[in-house]
gemmi code that builds the backbone of each chain (N, CA, C; Angstrom):
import gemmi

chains = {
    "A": [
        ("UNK", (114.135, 43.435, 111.728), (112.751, 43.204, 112.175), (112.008, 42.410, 111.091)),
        ("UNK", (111.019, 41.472, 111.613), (110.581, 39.891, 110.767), (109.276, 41.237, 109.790)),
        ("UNK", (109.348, 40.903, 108.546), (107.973, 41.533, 107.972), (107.236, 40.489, 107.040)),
        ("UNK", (105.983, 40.515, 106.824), (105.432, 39.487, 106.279), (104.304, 40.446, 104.824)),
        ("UNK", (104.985, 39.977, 103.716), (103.851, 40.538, 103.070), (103.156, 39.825, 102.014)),
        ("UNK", (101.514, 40.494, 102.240), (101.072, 39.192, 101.486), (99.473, 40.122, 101.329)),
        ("UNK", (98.781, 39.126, 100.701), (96.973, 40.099, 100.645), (96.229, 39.756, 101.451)),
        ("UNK", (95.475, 40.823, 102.115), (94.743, 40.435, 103.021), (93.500, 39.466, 102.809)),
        ("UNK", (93.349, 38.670, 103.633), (92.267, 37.442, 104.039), (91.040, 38.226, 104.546)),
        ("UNK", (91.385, 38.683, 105.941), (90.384, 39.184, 106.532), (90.597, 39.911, 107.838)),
        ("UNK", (89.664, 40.432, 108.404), (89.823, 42.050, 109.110), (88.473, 41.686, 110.509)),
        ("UNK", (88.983, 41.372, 111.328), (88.254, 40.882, 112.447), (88.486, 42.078, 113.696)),
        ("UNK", (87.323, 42.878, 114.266), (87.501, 43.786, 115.450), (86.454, 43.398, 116.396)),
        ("UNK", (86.893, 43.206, 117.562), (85.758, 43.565, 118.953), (85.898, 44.112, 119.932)),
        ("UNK", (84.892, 43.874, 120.797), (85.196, 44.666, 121.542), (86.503, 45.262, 122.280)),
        ("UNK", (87.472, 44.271, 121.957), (88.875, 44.704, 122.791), (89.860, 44.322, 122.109)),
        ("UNK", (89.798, 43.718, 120.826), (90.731, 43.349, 120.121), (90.383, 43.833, 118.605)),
        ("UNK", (91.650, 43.559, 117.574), (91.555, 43.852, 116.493), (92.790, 42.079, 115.847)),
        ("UNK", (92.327, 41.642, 114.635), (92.973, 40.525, 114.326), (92.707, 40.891, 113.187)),
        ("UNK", (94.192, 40.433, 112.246), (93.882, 40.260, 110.587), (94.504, 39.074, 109.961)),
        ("UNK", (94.152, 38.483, 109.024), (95.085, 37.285, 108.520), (95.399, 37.791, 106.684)),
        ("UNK", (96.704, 37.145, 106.612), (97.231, 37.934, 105.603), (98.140, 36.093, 105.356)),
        ("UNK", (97.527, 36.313, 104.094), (98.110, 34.931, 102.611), (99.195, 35.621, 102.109)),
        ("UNK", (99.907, 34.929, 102.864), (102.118, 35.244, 102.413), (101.975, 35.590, 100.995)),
        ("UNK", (102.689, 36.171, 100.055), (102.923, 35.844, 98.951), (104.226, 35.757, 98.359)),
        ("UNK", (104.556, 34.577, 98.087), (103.853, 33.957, 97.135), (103.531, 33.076, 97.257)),
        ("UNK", (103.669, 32.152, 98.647), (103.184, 30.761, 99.130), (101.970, 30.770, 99.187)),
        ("UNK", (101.240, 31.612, 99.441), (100.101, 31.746, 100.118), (99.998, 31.109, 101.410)),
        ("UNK", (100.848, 31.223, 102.146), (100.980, 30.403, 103.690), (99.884, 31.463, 104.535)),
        ("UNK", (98.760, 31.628, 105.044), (98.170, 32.016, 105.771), (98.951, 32.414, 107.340)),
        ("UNK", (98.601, 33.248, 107.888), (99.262, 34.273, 109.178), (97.937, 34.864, 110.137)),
        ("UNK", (97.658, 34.527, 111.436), (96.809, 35.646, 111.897), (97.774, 36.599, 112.132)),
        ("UNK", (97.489, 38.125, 112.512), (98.500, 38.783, 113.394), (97.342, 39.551, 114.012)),
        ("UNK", (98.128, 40.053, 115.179), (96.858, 41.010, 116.220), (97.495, 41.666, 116.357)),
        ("UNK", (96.215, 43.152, 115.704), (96.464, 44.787, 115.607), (96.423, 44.982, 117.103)),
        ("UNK", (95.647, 44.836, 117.573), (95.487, 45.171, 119.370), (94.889, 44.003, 120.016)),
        ("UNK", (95.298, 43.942, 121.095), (94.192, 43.153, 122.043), (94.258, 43.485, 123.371)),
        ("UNK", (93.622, 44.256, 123.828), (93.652, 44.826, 125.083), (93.680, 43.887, 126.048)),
        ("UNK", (94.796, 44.742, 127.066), (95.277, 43.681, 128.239), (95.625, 42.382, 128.262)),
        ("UNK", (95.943, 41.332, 127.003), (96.547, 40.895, 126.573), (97.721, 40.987, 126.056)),
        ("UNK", (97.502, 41.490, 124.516), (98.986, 41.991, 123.839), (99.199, 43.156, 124.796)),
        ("UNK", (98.413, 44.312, 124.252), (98.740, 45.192, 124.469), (97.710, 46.320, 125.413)),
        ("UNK", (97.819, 47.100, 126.289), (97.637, 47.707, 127.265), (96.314, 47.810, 126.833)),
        ("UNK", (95.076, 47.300, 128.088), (93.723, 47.802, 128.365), (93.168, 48.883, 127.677)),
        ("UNK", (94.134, 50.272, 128.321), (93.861, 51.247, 127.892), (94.662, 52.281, 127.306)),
        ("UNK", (94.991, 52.268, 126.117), (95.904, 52.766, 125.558), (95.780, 54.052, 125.621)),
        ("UNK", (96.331, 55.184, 124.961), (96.519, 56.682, 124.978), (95.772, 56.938, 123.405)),
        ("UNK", (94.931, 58.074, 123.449), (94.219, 58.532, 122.516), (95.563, 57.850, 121.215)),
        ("UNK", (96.246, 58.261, 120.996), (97.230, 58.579, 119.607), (97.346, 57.098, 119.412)),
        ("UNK", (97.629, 56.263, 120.269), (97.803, 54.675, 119.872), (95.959, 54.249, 119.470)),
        ("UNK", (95.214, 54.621, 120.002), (94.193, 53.802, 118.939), (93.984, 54.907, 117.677)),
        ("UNK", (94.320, 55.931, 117.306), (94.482, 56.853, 116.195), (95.247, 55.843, 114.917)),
        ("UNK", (96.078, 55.421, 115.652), (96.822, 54.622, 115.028), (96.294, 53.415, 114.942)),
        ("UNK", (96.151, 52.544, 115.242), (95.091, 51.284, 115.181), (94.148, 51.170, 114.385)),
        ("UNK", (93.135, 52.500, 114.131), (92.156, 53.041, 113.776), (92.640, 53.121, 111.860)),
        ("UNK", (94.156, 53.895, 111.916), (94.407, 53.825, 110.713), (95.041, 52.806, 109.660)),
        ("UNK", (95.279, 51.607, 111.112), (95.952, 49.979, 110.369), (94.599, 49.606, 109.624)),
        ("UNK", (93.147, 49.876, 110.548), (92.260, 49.082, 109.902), (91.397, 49.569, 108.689)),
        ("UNK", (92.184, 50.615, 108.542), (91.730, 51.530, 107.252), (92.803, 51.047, 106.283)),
        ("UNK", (93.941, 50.757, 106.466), (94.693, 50.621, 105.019), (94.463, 49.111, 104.966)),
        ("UNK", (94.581, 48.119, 106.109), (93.790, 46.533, 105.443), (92.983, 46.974, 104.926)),
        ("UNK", (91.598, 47.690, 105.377), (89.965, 47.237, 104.410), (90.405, 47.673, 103.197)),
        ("UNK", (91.292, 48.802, 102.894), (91.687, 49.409, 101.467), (92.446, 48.310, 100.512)),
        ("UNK", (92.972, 47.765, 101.346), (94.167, 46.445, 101.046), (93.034, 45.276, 100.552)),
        ("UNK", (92.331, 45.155, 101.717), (91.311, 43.912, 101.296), (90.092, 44.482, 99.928)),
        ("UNK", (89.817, 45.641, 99.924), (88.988, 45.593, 98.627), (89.724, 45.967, 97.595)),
        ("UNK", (90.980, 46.635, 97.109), (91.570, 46.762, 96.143), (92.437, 45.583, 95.722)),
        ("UNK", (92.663, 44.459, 96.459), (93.386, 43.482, 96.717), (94.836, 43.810, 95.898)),
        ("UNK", (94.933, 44.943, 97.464), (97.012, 45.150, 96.926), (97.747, 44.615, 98.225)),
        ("UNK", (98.865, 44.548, 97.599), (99.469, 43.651, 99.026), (99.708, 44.531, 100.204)),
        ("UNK", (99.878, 44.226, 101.227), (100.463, 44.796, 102.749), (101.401, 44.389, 103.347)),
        ("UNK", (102.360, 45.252, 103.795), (103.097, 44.658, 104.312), (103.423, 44.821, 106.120)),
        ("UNK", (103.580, 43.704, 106.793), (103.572, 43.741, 108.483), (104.539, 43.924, 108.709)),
        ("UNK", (104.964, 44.290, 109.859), (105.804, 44.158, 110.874), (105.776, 43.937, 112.212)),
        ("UNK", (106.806, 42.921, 112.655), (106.565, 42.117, 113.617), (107.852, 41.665, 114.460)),
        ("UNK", (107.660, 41.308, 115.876), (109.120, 41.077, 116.476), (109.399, 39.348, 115.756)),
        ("UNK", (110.546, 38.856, 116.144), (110.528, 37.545, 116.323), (109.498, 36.478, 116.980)),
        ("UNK", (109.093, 35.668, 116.275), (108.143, 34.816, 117.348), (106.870, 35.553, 118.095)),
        ("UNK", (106.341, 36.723, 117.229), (105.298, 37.182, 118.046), (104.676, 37.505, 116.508)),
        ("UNK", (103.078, 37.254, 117.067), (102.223, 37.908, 115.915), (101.502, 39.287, 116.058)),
        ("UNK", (102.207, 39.659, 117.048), (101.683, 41.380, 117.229), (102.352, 42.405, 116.465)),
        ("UNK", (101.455, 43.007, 115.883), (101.611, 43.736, 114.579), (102.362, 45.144, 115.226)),
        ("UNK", (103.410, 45.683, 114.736), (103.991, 46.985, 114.814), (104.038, 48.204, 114.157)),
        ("UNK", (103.686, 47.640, 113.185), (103.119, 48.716, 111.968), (102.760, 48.176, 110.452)),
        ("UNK", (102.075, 48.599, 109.947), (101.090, 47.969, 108.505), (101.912, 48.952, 107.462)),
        ("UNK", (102.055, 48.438, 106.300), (102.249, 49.338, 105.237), (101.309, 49.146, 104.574)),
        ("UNK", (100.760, 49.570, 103.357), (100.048, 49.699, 102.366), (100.498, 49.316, 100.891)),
        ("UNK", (100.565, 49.025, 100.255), (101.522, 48.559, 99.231), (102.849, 47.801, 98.998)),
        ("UNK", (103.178, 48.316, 97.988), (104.773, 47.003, 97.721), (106.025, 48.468, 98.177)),
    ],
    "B": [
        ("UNK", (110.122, 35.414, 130.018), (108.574, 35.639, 129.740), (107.845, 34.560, 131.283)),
        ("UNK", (109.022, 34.084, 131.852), (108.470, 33.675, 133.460), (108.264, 34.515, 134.573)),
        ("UNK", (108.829, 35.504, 133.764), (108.693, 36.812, 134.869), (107.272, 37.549, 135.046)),
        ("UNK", (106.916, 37.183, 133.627), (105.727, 38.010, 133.944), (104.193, 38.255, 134.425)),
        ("UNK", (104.046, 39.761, 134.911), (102.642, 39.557, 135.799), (101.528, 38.594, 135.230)),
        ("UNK", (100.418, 38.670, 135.969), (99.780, 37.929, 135.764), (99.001, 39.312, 134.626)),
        ("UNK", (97.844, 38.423, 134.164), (97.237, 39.073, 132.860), (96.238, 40.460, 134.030)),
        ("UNK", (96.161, 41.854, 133.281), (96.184, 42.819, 133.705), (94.392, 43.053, 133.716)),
        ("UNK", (93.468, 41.900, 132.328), (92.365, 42.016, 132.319), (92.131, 40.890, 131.709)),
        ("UNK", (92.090, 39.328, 132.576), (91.777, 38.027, 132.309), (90.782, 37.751, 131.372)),
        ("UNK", (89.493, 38.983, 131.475), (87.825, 38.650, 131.168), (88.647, 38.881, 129.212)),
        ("UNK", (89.942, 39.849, 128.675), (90.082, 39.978, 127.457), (90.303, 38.746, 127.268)),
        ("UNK", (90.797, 37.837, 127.498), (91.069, 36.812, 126.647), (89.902, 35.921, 126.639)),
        ("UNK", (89.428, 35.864, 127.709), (87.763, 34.946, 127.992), (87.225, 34.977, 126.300)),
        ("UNK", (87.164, 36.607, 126.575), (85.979, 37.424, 125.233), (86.551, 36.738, 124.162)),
        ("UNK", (87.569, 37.084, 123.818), (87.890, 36.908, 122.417), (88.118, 35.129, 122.165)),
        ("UNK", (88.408, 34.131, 123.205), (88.398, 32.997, 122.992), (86.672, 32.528, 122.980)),
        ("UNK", (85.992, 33.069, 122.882), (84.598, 32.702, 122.521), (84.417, 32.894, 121.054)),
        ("UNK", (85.609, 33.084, 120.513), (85.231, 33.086, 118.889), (85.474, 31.762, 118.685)),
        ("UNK", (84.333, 30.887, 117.606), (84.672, 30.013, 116.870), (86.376, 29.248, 116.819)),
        ("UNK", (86.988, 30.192, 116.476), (88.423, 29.864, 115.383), (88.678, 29.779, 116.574)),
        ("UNK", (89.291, 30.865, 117.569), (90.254, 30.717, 118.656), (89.890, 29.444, 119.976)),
        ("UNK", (88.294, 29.287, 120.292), (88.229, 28.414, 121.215), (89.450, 27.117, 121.802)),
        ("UNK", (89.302, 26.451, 120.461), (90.088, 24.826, 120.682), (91.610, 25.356, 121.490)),
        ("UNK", (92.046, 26.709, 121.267), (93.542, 27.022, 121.814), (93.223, 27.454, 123.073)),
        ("UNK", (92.657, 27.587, 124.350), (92.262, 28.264, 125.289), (92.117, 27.659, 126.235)),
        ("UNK", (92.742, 26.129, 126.139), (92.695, 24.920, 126.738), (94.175, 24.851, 127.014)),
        ("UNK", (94.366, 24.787, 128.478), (95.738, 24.318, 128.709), (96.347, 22.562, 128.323)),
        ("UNK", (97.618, 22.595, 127.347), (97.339, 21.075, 127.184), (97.170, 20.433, 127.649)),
        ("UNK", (97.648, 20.375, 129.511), (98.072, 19.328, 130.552), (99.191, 19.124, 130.482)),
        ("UNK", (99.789, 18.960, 131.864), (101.512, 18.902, 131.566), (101.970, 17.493, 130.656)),
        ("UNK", (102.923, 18.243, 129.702), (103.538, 17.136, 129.343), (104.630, 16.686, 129.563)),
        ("UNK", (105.279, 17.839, 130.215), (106.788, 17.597, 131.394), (106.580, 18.029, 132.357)),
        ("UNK", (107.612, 17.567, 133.765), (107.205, 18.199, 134.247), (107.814, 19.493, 134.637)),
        ("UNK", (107.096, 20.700, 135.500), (107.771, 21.991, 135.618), (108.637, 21.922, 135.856)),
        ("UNK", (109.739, 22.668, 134.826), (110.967, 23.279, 135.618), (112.538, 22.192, 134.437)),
        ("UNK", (111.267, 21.366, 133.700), (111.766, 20.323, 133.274), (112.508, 20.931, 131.792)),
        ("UNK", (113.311, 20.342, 130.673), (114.056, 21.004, 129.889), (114.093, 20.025, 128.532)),
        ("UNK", (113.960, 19.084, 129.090), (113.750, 17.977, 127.911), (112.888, 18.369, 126.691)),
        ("UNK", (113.221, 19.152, 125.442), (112.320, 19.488, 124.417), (111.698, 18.083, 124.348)),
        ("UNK", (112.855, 17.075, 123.697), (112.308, 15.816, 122.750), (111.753, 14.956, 123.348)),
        ("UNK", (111.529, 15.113, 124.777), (110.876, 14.271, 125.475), (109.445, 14.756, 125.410)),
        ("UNK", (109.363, 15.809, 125.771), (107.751, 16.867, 126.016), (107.516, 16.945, 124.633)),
        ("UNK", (108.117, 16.640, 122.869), (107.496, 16.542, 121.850), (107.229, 15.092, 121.904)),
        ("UNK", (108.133, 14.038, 122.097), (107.439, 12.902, 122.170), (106.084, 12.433, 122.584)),
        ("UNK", (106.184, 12.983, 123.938), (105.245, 12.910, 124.946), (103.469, 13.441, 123.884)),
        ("UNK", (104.036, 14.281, 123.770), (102.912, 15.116, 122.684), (102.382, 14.509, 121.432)),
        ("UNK", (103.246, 13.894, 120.839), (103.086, 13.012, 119.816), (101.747, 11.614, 120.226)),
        ("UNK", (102.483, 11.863, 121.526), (101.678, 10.058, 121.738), (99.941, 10.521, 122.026)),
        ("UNK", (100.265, 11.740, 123.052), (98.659, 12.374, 123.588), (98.031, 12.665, 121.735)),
        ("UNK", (98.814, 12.772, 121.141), (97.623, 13.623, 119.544), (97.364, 12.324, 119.328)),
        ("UNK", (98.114, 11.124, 119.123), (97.815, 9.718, 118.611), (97.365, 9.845, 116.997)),
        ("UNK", (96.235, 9.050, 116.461), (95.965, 8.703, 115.017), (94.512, 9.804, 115.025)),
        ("UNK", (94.407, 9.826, 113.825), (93.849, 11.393, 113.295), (93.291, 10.713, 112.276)),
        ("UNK", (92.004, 10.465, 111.640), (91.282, 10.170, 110.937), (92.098, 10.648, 109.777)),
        ("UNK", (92.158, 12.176, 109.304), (93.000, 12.690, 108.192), (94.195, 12.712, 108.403)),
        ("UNK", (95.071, 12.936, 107.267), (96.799, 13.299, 107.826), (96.946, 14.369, 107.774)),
        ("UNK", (97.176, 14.916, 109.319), (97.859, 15.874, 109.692), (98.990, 16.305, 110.004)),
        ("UNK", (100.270, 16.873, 109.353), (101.804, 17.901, 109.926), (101.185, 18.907, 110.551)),
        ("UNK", (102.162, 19.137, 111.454), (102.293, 20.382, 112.527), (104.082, 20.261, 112.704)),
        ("UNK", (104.376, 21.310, 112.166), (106.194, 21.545, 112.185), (106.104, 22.912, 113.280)),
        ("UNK", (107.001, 22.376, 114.512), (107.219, 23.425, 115.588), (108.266, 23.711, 115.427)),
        ("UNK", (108.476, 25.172, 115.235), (109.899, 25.586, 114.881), (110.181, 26.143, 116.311)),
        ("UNK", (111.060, 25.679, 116.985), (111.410, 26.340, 118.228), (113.231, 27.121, 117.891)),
        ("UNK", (112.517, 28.453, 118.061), (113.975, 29.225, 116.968), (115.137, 28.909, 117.940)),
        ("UNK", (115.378, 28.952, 119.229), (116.168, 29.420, 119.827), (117.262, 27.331, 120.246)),
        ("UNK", (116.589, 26.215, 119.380), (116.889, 25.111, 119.496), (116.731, 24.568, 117.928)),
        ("UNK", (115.732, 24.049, 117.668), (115.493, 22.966, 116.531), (114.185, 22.851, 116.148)),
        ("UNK", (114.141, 21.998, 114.921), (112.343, 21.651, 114.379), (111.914, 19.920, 114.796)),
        ("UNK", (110.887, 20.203, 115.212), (110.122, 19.119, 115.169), (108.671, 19.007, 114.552)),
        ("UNK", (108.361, 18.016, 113.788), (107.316, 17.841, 112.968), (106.823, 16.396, 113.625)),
        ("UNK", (105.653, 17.213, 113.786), (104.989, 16.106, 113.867), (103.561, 15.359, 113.003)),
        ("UNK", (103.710, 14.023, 112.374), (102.630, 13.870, 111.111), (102.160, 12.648, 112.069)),
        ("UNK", (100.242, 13.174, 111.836), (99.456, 12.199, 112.459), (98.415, 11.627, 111.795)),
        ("UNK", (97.864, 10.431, 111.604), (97.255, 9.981, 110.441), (96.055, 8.718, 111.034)),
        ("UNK", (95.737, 8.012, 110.311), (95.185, 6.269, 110.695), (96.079, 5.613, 111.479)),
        ("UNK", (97.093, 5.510, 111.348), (97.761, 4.720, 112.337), (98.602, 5.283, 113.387)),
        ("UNK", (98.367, 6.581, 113.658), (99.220, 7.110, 114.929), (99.987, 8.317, 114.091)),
        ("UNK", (100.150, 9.014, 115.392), (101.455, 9.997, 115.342), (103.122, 9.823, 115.512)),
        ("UNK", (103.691, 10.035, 114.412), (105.049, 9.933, 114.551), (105.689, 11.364, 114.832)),
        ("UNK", (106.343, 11.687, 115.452), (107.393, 12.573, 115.832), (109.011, 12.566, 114.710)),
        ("UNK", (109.227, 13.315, 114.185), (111.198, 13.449, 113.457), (111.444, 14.914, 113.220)),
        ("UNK", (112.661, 14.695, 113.123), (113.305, 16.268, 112.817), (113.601, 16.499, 111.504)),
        ("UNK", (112.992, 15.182, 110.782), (112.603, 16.161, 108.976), (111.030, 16.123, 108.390)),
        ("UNK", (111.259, 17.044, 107.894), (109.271, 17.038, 107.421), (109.287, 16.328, 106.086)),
        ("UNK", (107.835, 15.698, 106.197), (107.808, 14.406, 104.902), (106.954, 14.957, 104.124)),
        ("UNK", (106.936, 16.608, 104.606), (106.186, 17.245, 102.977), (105.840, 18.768, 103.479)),
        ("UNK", (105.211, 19.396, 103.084), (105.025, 20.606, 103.475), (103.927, 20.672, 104.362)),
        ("UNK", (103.906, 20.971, 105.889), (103.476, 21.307, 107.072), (101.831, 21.810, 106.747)),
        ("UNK", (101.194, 21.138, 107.448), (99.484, 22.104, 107.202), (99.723, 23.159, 108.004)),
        ("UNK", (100.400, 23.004, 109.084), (100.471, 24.179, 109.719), (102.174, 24.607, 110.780)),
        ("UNK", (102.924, 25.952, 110.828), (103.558, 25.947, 111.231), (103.414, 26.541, 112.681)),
        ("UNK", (103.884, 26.202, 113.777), (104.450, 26.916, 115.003), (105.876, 27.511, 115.283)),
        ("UNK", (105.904, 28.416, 115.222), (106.678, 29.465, 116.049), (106.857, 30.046, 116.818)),
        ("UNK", (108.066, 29.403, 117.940), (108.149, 30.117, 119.352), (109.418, 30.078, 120.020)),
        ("UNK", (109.926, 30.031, 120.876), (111.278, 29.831, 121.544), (110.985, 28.820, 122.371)),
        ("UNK", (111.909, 28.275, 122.588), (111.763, 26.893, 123.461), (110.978, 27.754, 125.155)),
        ("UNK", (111.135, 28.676, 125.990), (110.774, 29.325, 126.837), (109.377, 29.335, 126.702)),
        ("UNK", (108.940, 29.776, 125.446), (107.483, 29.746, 125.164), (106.955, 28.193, 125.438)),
        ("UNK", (107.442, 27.395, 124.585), (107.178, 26.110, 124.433), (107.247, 25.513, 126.186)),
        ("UNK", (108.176, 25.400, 127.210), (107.854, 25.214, 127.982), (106.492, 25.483, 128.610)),
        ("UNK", (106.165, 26.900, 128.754), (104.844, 27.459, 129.195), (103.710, 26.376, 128.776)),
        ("UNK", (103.732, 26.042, 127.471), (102.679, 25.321, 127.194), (102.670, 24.110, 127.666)),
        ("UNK", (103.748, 23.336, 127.541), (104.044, 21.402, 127.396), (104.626, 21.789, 128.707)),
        ("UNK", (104.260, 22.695, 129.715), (103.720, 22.264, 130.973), (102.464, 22.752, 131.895)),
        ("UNK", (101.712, 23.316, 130.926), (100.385, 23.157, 131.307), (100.197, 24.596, 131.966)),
        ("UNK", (101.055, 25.630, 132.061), (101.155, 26.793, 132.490), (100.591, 27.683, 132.174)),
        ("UNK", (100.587, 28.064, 130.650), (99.477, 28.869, 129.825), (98.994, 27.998, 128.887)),
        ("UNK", (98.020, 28.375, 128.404), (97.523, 28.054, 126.893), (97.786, 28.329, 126.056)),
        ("UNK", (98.073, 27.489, 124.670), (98.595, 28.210, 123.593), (98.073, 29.490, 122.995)),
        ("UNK", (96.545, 30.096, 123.533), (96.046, 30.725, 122.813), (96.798, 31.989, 123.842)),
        ("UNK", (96.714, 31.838, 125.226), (97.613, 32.964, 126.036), (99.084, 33.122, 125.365)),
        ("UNK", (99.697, 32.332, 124.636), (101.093, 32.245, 124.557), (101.201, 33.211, 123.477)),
        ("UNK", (100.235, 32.936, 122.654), (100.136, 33.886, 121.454), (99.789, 34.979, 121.777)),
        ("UNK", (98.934, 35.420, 122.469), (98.144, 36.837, 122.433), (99.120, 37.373, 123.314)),
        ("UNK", (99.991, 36.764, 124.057), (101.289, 37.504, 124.846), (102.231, 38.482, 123.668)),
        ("UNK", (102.451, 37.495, 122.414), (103.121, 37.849, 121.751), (104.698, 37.182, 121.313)),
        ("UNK", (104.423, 35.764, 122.103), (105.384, 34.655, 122.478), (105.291, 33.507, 121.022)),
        ("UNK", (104.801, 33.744, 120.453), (104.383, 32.757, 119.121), (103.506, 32.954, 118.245)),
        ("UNK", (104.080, 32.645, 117.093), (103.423, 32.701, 115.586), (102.986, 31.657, 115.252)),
        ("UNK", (101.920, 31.567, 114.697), (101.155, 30.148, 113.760), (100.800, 30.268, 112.343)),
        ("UNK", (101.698, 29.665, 111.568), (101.058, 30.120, 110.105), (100.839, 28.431, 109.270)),
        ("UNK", (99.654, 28.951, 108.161), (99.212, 27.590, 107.508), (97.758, 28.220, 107.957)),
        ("UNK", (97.452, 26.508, 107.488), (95.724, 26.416, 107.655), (95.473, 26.279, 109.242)),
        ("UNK", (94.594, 27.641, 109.407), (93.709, 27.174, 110.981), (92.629, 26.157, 111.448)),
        ("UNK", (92.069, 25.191, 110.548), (91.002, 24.655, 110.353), (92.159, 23.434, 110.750)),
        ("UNK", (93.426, 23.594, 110.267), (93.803, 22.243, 110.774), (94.523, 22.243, 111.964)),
        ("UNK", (94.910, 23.568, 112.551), (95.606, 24.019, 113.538), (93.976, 23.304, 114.414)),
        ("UNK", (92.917, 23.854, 114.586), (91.694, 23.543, 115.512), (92.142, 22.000, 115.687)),
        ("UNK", (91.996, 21.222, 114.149), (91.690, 19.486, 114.379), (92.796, 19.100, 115.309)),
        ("UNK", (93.866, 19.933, 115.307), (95.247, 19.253, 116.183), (94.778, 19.478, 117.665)),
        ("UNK", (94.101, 20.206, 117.819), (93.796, 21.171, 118.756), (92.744, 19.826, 119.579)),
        ("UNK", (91.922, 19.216, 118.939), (91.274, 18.692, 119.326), (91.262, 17.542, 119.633)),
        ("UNK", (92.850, 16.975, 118.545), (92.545, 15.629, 118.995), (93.338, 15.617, 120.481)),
        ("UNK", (94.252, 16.774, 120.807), (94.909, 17.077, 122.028), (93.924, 16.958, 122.937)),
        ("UNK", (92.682, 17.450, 123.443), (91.546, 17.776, 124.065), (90.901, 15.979, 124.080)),
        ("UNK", (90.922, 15.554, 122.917), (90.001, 14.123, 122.967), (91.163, 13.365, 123.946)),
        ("UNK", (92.543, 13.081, 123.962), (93.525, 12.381, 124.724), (93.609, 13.256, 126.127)),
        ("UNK", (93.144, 14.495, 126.255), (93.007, 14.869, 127.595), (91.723, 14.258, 128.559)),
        ("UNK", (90.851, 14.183, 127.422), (89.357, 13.526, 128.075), (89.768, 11.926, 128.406)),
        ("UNK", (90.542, 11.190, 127.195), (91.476, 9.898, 127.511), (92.008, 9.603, 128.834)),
        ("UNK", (92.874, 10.548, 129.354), (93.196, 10.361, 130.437), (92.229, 10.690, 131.318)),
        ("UNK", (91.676, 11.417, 131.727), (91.299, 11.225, 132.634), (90.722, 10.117, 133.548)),
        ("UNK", (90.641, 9.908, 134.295), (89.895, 8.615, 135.139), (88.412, 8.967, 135.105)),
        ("UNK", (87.686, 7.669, 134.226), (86.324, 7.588, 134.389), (85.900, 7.884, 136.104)),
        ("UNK", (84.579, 7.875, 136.119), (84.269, 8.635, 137.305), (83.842, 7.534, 138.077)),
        ("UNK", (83.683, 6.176, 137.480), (83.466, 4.563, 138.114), (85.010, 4.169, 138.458)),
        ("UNK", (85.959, 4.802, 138.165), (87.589, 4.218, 138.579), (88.228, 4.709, 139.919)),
        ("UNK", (88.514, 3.977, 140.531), (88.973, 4.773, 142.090), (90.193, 4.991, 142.313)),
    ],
}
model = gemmi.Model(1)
for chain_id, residues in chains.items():
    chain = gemmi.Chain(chain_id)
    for i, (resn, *xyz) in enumerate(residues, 1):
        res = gemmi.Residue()
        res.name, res.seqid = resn, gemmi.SeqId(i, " ")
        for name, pos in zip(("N", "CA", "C"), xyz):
            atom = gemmi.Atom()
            atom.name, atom.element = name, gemmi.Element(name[0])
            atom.pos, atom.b_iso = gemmi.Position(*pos), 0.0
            res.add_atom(atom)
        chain.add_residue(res)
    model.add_chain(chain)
structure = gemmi.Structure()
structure.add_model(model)
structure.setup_entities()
C-alpha cells in the first residue's frame, strides 16, 4: 500500500468534505489528499465510528501542522483518498 | 470504474468545486477522442495542441501507471508532447489509462476523477489551475462564434 510522508501544508474542512496537503519529504513535492468527501469519495452518510475517526485524522494533522512533525498517509494506487494518517516517523 | 453509478449526492461536488483552488478542474475537457476510443498518444497529442503556447513554461508529466509517461512542456511558442521530461515536472498526474479515458473523452471531469479516487496530482497547484485554463481558453477557441453558421 502507496504511503506518502511529508509535513503538513494545510488542513481544509466543509461542509461535506475534509482535504489536506502534505510537502513530500524530502522533495518537497506537494500532494492534496481527501480525508472525506461525502458522496463523492466516500459515503454521504457514514456510521458514527467512521467520522470518530475522521475527527481524529484532523486532530493529529493540526498537531502535525503546529508542531511541524512529519505524517505519514496512506493511500491505494492512483487515488488520493486517505486510509489512515500516522503521526510521526 | 465504467461501471459505476452515477454520483449518490451531485450538489457534494458542486459545493466543494466552488473553492478557489478546485474550480478550473470541474470543467469537462471536451472530447479529445472519441468514446470508446484507445489511442493514449493520440488523445495526448490531441491535448497538447488544445493547451497550445502558455505565456510561462509549463510541464505537466502524466503518469498513466497501467501504460507509460507523457510530458507535456508548454511555453511562447506552443506545446510539445514526448516521453522524456526536459526537467523536473511543475506538476505530476497520476492515473490509469481507464481513468484517463474518462477525462480525454469528456465523460467526467478531472476534478470528479479525483474525488472518485481514480487519480493523484502532486507538484504545484497554482500551476496545475494555469494548465487548467489554458485548456478552458482553447475550449472557448473552439467553439463557433455566435456570427458563424
Amino acid at each position: 500500500m502507496p504511503e506518502t510522508t511529508g509535513v503538513v501544508r494545510c488542513i481544509r474542512v466543509g461542509d461535506d468534505f475534509g482535504f489536506t496537503t502534505i510537502a513530500e519529504q524530502p522533495s518537497n513535492t506537494r500532494e492534496t489528499f481527501i480525508l472525506w468527501w461525502g458522496g463523492v469519495s466516500t459515503p454521504a452518510d457514514p456510521p458514527v465510528h467512521v467520522r470518530i475517526v475522521q475527527s481524529d485524522w484532523v486532530a493529529l494533522l493540526r498537531q502535525a501542522l503546529s508542531d511541524n512533525t512529519d505524517v505519514t498517509i496512506t493511500h491505494t494506487d492512483n487515488s488520493a483518498i486517505v486510509l489512515n494518517v500516522q503521526l510521526g516517523a | 470504474m465504467n461501471d459505476e453509478a452515477p454520483l449518490t449526492d451531485a450538489g457534494s461536488l458542486e459545493r466543494a468545486a466552488r473553492l478557489p483552488s478546485l474550480r478550473d478542474f470541474n470543467v469537462p475537457l471536451g472530447a479529445l477522442v472519441e468514446p470508446g476510443a484507445y489511442d493514449l498518444t493520440a488523445s495526448f497529442d490531441r491535448l497538447s495542441q488544445r493547451v497550445g503556447a502558455a505565456p510561462e513554461p509549463l510541464s505537466v508529466h502524466f503518469q498513466v501507471s497501467d501504460a507509460r509517461s507523457w510530458y507535456l512542456n508548454s511555453g511562447p511558442t506552443g506545446c510539445v508532447v514526448s516521453d522524456q521530461p526536459e526537467g523536473p515536472p511543475d506538476v505530476e498526474v497520476v492515473l490509469d489509462s481507464d481513468a484517463w479515458r474518462q477525462i480525454a473523452s469528456g465523460t467526467m471531469s478531472p476534478l470528479e476523477v479525483f474525488g472518485r479516487g481514480h487519480m493523484r496530482v502532486r507538484g504545484d497547484l497554482a500551476a496545475a489551475r494555469r494548465f487548467a485554463r489554458l485548456l478552458h481558453r482553447s475550449d472557448t477557441e473552439d467553439r463557433p462564434s455566435p456570427h458563424e453558421s
